[in-house]
N, C-alpha and C positions, 0 to 999 in steps of 0.2 A: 504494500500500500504506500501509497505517497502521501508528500505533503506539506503545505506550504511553506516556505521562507519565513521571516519573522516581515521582512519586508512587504513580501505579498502580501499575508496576512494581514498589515495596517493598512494597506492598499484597499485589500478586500472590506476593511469594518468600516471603512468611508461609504460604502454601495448600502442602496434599498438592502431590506432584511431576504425579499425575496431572489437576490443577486448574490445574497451572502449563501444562501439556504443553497440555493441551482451547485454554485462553483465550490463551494466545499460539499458536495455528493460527487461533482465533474473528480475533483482531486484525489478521490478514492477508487478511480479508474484509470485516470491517466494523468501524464505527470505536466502542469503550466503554471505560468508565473502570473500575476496578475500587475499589469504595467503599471496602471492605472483605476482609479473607482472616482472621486471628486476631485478634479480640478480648479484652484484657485485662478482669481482673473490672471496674476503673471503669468502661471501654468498652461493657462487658456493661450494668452496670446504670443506666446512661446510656440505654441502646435502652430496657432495660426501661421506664420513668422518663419515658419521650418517647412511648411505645407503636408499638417499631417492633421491638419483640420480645416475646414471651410468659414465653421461657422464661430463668432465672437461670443465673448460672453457678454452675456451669463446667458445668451442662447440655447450653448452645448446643455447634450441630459447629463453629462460631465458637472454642470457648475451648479446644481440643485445641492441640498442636504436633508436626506441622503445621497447622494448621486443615482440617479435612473440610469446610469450605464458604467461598463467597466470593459477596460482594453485588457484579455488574455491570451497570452499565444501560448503553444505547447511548450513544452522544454525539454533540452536544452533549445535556445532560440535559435533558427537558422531564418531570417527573413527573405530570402532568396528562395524556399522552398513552400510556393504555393498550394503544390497537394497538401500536404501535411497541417497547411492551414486551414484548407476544404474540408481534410477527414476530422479535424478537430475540431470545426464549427459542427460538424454533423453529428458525432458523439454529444457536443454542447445542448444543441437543436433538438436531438430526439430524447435527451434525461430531461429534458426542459418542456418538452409534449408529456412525458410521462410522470412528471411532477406537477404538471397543469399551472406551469410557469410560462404563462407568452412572453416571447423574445425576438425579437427582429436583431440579425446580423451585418454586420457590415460588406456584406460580400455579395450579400443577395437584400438590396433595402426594399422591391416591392415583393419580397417573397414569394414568387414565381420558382422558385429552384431552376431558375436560368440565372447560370453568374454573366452570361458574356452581354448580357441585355445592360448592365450598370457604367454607369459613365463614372459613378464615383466609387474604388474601391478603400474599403476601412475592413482590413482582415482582422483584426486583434477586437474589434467593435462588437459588444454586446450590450443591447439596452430593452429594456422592458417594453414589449409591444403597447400601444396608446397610450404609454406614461403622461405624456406631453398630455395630451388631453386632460388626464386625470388632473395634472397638476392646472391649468388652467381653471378648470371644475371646483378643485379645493378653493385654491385663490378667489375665484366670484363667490362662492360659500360664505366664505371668512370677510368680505367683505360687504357682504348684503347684512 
């Protein structure tokens, strides 16, 4: 069994409970790091800045707290080996259908399981399907 860094693992206590729950079940099957979970605005505009994000904060599902999203890749990291990032969103993808955790991927964003249809790829990218939504939801709540 594996498991995670001390690093990852602060990484990971920054993410929704439900991002916490998915990746620590993931890490008792296969072995990944977890890059990222909330990003602050420098942290934010550092990706932006590098081109390894699009969107500004507090935009990103990155820059919420708890964060809605978390960058994991398998490990050891080889960035240059894209299957291995495919077969690792897929293991990610289907514990995540079987724990009845929606997740949208960065590799496939309208979830079609066609990757070559994506103009933007984010392999390491996992965030709670309609988060964004839910959080707007709360927010009008909280403010009516």
């Amino acid at each position: 069994m594996f498991s995670f860094s001390k690093r990852s693992a602060a990484n990971l206590s920054s993410a929704h409970p439900e991002l916490q729950r998915l990746f620590n079940a993931v890490i008792e099957v296969i072995d990944c790091t977890v890059i990222y979970g909330h990003r602050t605005r420098e942290q934010q505009s550092d990706m932006v800045e590098q081109g390894y994000s699009k969107l500004h904060f507090p935009s990103s599902m990155h820059n919420s707290k708890p964060s809605l999203a978390c960058d994991v890749v398998p490990y050891p990291i080889d960035w240059h080996d894209r299957e291995r990032f495919v077969y690792f969103a897929g293991v990610v993808k289907g514990m995540a259908a079987v724990m009845d955790i929606p997740i949208r991927w960065g590799g496939d964003w309208d979830g079609d399981n066609q990757l070559h249809d994506q103009t933007w790829m984010d392999l390491p990218h996992f965030e709670l399907k309609d988060a964004l939504l839910k959080v707007v939801f709360d927010r009008r709540d909280r403010d009516e």
